[in-house]
Backbone as numpy.savetxt, mean C-alpha at the origin, in Angstrom:
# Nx Ny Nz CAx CAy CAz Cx Cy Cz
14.60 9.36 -16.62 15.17 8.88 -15.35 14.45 9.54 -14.19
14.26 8.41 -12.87 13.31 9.29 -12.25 14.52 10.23 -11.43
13.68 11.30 -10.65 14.32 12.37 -10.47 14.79 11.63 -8.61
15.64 12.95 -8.00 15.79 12.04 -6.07 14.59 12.98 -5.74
14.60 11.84 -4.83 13.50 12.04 -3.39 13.52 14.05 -2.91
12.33 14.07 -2.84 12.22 15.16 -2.60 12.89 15.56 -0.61
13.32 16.35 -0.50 13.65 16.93 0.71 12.74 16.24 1.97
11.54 16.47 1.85 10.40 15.90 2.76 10.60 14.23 2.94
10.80 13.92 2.26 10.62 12.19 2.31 11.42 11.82 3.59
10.69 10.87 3.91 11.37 10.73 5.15 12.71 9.67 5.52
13.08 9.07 4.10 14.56 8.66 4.08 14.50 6.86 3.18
15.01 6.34 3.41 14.84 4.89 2.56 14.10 4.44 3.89
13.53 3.15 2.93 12.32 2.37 3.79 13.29 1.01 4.33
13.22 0.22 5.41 14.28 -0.64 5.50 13.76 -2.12 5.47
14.37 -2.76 5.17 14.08 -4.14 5.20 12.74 -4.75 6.33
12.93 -3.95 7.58 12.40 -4.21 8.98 11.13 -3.43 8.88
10.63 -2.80 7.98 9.71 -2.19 8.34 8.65 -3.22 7.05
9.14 -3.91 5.73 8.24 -4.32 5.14 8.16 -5.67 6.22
9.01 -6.19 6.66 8.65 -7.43 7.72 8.02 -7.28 8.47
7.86 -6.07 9.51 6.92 -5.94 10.42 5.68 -5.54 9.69
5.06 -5.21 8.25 3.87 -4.38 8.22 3.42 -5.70 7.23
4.13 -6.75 6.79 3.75 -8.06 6.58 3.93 -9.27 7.97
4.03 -8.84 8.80 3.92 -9.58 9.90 2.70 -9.54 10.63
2.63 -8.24 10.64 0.94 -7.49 11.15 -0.41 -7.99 10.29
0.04 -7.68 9.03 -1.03 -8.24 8.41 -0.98 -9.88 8.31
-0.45 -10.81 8.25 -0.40 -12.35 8.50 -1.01 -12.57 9.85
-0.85 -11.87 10.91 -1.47 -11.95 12.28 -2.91 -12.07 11.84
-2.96 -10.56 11.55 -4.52 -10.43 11.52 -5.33 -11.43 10.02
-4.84 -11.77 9.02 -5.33 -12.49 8.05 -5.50 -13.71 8.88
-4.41 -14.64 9.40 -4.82 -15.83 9.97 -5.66 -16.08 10.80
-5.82 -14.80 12.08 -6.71 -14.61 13.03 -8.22 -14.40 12.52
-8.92 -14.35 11.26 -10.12 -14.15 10.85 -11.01 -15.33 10.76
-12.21 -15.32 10.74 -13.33 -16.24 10.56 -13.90 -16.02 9.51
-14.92 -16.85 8.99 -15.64 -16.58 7.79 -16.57 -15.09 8.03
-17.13 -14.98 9.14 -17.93 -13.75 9.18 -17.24 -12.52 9.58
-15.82 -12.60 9.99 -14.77 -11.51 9.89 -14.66 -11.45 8.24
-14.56 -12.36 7.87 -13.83 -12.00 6.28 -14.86 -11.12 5.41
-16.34 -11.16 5.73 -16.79 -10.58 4.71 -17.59 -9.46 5.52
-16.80 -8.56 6.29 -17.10 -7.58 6.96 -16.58 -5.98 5.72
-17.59 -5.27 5.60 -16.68 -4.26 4.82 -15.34 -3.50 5.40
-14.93 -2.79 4.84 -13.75 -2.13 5.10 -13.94 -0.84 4.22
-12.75 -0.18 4.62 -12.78 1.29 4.44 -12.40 1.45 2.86
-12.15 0.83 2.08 -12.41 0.39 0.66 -13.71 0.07 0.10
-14.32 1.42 -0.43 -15.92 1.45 -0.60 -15.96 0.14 -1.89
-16.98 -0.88 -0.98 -17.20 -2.04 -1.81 -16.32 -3.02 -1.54
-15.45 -3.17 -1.08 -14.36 -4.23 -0.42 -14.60 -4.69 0.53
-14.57 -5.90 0.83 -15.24 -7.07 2.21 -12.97 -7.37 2.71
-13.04 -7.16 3.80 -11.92 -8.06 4.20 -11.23 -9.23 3.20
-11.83 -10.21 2.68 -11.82 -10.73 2.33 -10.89 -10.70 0.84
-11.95 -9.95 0.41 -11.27 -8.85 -1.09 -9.82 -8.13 -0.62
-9.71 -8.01 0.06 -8.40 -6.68 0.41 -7.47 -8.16 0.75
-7.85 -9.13 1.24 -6.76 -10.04 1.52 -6.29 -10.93 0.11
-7.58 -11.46 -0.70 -6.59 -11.36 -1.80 -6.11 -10.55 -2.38
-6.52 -8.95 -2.57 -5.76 -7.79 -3.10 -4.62 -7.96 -3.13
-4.19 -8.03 -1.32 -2.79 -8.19 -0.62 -1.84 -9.07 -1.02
-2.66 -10.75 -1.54 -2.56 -11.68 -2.02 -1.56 -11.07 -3.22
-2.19 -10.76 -4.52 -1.76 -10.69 -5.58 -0.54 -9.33 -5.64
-0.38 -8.19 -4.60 0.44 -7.90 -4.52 1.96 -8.36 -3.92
2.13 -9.32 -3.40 2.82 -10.04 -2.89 3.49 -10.66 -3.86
2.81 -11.30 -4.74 3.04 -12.27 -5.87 3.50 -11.55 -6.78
2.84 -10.50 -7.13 3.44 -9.23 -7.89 4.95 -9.04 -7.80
5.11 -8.62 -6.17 6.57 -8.58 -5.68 7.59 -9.50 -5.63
6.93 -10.71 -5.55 8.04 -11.82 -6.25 8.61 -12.21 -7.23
7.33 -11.69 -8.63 7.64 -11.81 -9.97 9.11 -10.25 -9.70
8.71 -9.33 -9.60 10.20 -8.35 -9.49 10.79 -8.52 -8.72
11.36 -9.24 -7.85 12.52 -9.86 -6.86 12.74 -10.42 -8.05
12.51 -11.66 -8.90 12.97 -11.97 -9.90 13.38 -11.62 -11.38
12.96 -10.42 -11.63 13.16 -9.48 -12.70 14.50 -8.60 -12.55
15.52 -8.88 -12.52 16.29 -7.82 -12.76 16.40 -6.97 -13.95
16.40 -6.27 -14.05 16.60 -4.48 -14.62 17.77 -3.94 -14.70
18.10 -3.63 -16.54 19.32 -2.61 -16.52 18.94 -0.84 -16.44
19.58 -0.41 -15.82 19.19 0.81 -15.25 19.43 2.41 -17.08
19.03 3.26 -16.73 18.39 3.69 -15.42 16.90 3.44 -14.83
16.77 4.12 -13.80 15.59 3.60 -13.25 14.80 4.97 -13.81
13.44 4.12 -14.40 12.70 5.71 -14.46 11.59 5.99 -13.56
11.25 5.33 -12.30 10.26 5.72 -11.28 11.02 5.27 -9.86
10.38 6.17 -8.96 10.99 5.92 -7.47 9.46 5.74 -6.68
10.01 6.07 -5.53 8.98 5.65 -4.28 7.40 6.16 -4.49
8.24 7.75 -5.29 7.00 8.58 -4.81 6.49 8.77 -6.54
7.13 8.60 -7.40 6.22 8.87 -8.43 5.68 7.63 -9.49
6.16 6.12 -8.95 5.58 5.03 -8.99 3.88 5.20 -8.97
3.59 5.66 -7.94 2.12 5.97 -7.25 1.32 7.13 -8.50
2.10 7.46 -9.10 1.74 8.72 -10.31 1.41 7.31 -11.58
2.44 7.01 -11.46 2.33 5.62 -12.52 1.11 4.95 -12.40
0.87 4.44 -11.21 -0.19 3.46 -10.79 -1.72 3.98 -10.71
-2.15 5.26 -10.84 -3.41 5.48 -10.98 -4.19 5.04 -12.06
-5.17 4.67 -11.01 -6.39 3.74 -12.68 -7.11 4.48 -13.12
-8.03 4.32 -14.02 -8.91 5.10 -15.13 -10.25 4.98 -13.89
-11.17 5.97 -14.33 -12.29 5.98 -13.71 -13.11 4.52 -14.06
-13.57 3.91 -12.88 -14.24 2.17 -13.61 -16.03 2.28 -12.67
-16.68 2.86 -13.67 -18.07 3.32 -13.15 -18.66 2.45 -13.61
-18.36 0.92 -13.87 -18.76 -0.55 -13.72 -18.63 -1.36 -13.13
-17.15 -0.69 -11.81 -16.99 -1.68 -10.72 -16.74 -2.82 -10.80
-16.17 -2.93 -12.37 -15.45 -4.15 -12.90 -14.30 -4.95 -11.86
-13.46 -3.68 -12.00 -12.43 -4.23 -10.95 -12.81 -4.83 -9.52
-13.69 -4.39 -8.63 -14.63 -4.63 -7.68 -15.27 -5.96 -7.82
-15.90 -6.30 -8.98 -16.22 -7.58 -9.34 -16.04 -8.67 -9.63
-14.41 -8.32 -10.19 -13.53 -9.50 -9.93 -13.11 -9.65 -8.82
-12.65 -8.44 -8.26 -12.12 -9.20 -7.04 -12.94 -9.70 -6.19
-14.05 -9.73 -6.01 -14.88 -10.52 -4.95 -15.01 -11.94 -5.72
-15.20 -11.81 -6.95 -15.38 -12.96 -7.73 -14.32 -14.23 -7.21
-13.15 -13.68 -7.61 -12.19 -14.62 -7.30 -11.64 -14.42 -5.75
-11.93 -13.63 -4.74 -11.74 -13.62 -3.62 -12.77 -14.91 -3.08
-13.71 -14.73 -3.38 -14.95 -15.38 -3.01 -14.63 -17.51 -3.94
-13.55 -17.63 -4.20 -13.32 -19.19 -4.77 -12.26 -19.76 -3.50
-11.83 -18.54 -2.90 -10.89 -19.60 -1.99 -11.77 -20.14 -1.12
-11.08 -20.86 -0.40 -11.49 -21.65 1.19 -10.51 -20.59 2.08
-11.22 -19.84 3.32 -10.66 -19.09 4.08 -9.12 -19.07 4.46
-9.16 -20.26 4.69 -7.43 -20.97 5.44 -6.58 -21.10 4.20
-7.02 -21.33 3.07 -5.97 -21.21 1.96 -5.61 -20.17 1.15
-6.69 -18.78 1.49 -6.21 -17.50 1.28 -5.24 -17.01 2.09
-5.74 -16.87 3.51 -5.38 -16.27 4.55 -3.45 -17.03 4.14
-3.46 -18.39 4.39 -2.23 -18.96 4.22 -0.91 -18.88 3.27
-1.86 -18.95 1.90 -0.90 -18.21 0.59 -0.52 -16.80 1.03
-1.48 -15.91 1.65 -0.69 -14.70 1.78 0.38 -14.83 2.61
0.33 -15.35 3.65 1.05 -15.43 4.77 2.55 -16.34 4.46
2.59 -17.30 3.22 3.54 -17.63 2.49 4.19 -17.14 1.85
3.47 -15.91 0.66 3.76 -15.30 -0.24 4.55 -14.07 0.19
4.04 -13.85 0.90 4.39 -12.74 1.61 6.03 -12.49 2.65
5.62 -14.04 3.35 7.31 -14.28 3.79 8.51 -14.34 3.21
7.48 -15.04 1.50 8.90 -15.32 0.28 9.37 -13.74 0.41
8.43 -13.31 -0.09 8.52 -11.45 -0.33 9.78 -11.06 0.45
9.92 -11.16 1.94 10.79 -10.87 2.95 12.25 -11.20 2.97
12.02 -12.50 2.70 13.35 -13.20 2.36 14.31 -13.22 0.98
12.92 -12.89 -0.22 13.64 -12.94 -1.25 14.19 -11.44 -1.41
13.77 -10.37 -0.69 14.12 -8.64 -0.54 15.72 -8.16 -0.25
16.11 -9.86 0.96 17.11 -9.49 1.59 18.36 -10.15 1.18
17.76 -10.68 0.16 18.81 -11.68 -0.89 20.13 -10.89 -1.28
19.56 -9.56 -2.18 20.89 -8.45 -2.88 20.50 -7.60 -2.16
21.80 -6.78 -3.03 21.71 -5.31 -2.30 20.30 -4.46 -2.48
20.21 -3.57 -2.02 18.72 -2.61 -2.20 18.59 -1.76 -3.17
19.85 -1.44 -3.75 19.71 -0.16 -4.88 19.85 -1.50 -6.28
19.66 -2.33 -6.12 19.85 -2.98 -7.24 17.94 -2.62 -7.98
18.28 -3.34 -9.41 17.08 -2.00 -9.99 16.45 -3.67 -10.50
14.60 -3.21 -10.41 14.51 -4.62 -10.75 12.83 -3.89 -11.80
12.45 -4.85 -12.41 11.35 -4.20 -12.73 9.81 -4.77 -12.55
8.94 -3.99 -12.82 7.79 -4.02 -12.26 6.44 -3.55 -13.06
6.08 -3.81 -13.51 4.53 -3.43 -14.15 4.97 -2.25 -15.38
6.32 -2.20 -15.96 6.28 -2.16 -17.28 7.55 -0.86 -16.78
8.24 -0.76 -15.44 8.76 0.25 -14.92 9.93 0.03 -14.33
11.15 0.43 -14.12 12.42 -0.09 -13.15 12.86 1.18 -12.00
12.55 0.18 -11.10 12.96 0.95 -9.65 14.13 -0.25 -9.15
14.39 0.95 -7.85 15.42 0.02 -7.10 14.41 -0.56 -6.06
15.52 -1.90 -5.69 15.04 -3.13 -4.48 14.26 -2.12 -3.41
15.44 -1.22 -3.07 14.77 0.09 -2.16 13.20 0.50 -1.99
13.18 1.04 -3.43 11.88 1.72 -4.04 10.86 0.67 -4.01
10.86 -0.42 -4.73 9.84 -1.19 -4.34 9.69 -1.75 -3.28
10.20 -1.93 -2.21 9.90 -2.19 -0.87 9.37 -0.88 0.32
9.37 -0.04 -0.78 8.53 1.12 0.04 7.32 1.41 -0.22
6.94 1.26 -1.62 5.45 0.63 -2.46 4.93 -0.43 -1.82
5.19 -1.66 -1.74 4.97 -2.15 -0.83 4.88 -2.36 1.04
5.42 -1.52 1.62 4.68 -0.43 2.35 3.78 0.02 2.52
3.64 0.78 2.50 2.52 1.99 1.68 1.38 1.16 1.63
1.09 0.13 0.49 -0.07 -0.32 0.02 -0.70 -1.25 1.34
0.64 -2.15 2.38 0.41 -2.44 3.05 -0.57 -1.98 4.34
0.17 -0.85 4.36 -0.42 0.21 5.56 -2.10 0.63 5.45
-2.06 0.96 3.88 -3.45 1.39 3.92 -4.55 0.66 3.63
-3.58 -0.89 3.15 -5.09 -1.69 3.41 -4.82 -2.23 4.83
-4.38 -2.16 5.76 -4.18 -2.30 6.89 -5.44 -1.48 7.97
-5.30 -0.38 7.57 -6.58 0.98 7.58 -7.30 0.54 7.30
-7.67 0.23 6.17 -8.80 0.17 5.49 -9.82 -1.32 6.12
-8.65 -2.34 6.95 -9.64 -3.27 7.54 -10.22 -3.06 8.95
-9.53 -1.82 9.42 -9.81 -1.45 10.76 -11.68 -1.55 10.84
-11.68 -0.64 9.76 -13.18 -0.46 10.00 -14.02 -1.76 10.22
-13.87 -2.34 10.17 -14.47 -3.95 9.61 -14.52 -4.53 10.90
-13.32 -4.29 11.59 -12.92 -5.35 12.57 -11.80 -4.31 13.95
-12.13 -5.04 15.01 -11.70 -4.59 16.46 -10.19 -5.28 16.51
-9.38 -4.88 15.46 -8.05 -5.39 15.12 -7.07 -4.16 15.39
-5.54 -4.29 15.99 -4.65 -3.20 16.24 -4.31 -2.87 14.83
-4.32 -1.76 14.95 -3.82 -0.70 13.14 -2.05 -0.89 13.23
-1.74 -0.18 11.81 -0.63 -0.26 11.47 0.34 0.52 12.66
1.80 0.36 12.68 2.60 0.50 13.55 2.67 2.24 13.11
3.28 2.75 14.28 3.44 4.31 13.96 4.56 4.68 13.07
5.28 3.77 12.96 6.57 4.16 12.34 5.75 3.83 10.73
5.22 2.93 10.25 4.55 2.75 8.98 3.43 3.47 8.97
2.72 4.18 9.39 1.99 5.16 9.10 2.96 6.32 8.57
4.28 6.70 9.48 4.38 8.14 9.12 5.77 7.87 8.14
5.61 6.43 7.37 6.64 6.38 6.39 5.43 6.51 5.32
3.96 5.85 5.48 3.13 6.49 4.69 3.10 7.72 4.30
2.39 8.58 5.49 2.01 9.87 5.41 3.10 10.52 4.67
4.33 10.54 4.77 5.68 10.98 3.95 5.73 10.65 2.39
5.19 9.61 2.35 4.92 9.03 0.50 3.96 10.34 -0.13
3.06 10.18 0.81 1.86 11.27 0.39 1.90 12.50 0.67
2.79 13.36 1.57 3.74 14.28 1.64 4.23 14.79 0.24
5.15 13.06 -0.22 5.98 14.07 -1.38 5.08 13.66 -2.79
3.79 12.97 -2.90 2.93 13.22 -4.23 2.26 14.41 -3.91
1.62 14.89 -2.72 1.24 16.40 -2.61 2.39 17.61 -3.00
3.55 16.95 -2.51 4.63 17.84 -2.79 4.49 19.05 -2.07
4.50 18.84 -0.87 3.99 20.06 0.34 4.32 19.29 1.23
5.12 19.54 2.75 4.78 19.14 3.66 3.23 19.29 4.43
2.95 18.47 4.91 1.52 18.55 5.81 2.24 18.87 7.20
1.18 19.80 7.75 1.39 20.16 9.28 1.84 18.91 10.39
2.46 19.31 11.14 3.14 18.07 12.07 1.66 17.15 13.27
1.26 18.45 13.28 0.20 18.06 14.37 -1.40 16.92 13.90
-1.09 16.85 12.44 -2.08 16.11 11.81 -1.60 14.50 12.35
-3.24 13.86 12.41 -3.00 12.57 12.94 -2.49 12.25 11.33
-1.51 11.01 11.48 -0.94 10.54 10.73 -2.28 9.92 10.06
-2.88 8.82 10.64 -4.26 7.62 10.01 -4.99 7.98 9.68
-5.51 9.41 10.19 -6.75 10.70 9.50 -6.17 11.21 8.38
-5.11 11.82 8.43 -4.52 12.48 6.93 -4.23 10.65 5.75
-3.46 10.14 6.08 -3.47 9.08 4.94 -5.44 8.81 4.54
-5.96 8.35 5.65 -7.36 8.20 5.10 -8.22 9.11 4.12
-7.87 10.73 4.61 -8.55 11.47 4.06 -7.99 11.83 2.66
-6.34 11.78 2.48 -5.82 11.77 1.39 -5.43 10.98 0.49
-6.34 9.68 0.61 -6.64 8.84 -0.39 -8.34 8.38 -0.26
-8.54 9.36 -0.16 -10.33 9.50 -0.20 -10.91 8.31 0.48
-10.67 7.91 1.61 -11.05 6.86 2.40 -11.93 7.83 3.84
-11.79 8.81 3.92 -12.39 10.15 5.00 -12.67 11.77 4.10
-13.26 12.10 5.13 -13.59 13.95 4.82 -12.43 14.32 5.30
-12.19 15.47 4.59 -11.27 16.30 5.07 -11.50 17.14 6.59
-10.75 17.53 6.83 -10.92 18.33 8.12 -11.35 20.05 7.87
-11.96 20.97 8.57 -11.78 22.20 7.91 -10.27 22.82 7.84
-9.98 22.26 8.50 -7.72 22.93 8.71 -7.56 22.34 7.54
-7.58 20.86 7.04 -7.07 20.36 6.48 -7.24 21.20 4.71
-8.71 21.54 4.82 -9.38 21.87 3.68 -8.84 23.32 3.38
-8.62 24.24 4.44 -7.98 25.57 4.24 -6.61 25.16 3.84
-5.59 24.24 4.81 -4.51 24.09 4.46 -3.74 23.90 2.92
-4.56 23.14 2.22 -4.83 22.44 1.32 -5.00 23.38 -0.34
-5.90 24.33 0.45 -6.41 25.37 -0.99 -6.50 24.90 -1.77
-5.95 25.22 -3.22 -6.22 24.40 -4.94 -6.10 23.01 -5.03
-5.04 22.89 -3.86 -4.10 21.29 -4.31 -5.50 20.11 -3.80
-6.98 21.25 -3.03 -7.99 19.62 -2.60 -8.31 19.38 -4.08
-8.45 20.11 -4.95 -8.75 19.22 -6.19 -7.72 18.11 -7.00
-6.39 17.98 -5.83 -5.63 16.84 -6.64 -6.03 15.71 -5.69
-6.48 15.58 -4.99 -7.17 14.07 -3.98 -8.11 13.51 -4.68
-7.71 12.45 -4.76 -6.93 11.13 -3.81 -5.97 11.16 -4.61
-4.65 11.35 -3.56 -3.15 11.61 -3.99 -2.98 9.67 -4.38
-3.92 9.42 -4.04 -3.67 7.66 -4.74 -4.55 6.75 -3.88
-5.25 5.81 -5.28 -6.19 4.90 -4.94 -6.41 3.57 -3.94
């Protein structure tokens, strides 16, 4: 059974915050051109493009568990889901290869659009039951709660991760520092207050260098980065 939220976390994630950080991203997905889409991003080897179906298939993901209910207990939460979800080292860039593969079959307007569909179901189908209801997911049962904070999270930082690419507004401050708090409690340390929220998520999922504060701060635990992929 998973264990509660560590002290640091910064509290349940709410309905309003996966709507706004799927609202943001539908803006900016619809707003793209073909030569926006295959701009890189802060996902070494990922074109815009790729990160929008990424986004794509997580969405869809989240609908298959809106529809999965789960008898409890639950054995993963917000923060050790992300423990669950780390992949094997892929020094073939397999994964990389599909996804451009099949990123690269849509027609722009019918990617950009399925997400922007898929994604609304996502919203609506979230607010259907209650939140602690337990549903399951990639072989795991969390609550409605918990997975709408995973989804979050993943939102935010491919949100980041298209900045680089493109002269687009970044994620909202309140979803950054419900991020930075995810990654808070897989470090299992608070991080200093004065750290930019978008520099620490970047650098602590190996998307940036560390800082020298960051790197002193840090001591043994820099050999556990990237607190997630």
């Amino acid at each position: 059974m998973a264990g509660r939220l560590p002290g640091w976390f910064a509290g349940p994630v709410s309905l309003d915050a996966l709507r706004t950080a799927y609202a943001d991203l539908t803006a900016l997905a619809l707003s793209l051109d073909e030569d926006a889409s295959w701009r890189p991003t802060g996902c070494q080897g990922w074109a815009v493009r790729d990160l929008v179906h990424h986004l794509l298939g997580d969405a869809q993901r989240a609908l298959v568990a809106l529809g999965t209910p789960a008898e409890g207990p639950a054995d993963t939460d917000a923060i050790t889901y992300w423990r669950h979800a780390l992949t094997a080292p892929d020094p073939d860039e397999r994964s990389l290869r599909a996804a451009r593969t099949m990123a690269s079959q849509w027609r722009l307007q019918s990617l950009t659009g399925s997400f922007a569909e898929t994604s609304a179901a996502v919203v609506i189908c979230a607010g259907r039951g209650p939140l602690g209801e337990l549903v399951r997911t990639q072989g795991h049962v969390l609550s409605v709660q918990d997975l709408l904070n995973t989804l979050v999270v993943e939102a935010t930082i491919h949100h980041l991760d298209i900045l680089v690419g493109l002269d687009v507004p970044g994620p909202r401050p309140a979803l950054l520092a419900l991020t930075r708090a995810t990654l808070d409690g897989l470090l299992e340390r608070t991080t200093p207050q004065d750290w930019d929220d978008g520099q620490w998520v970047r650098a602590s999922t190996g998307r940036a260098e560390l800082t020298a504060q960051q790197t002193l701060f840090l001591g043994h635990d820099v050999d556990r980065l990237p607190l997630l992929g």
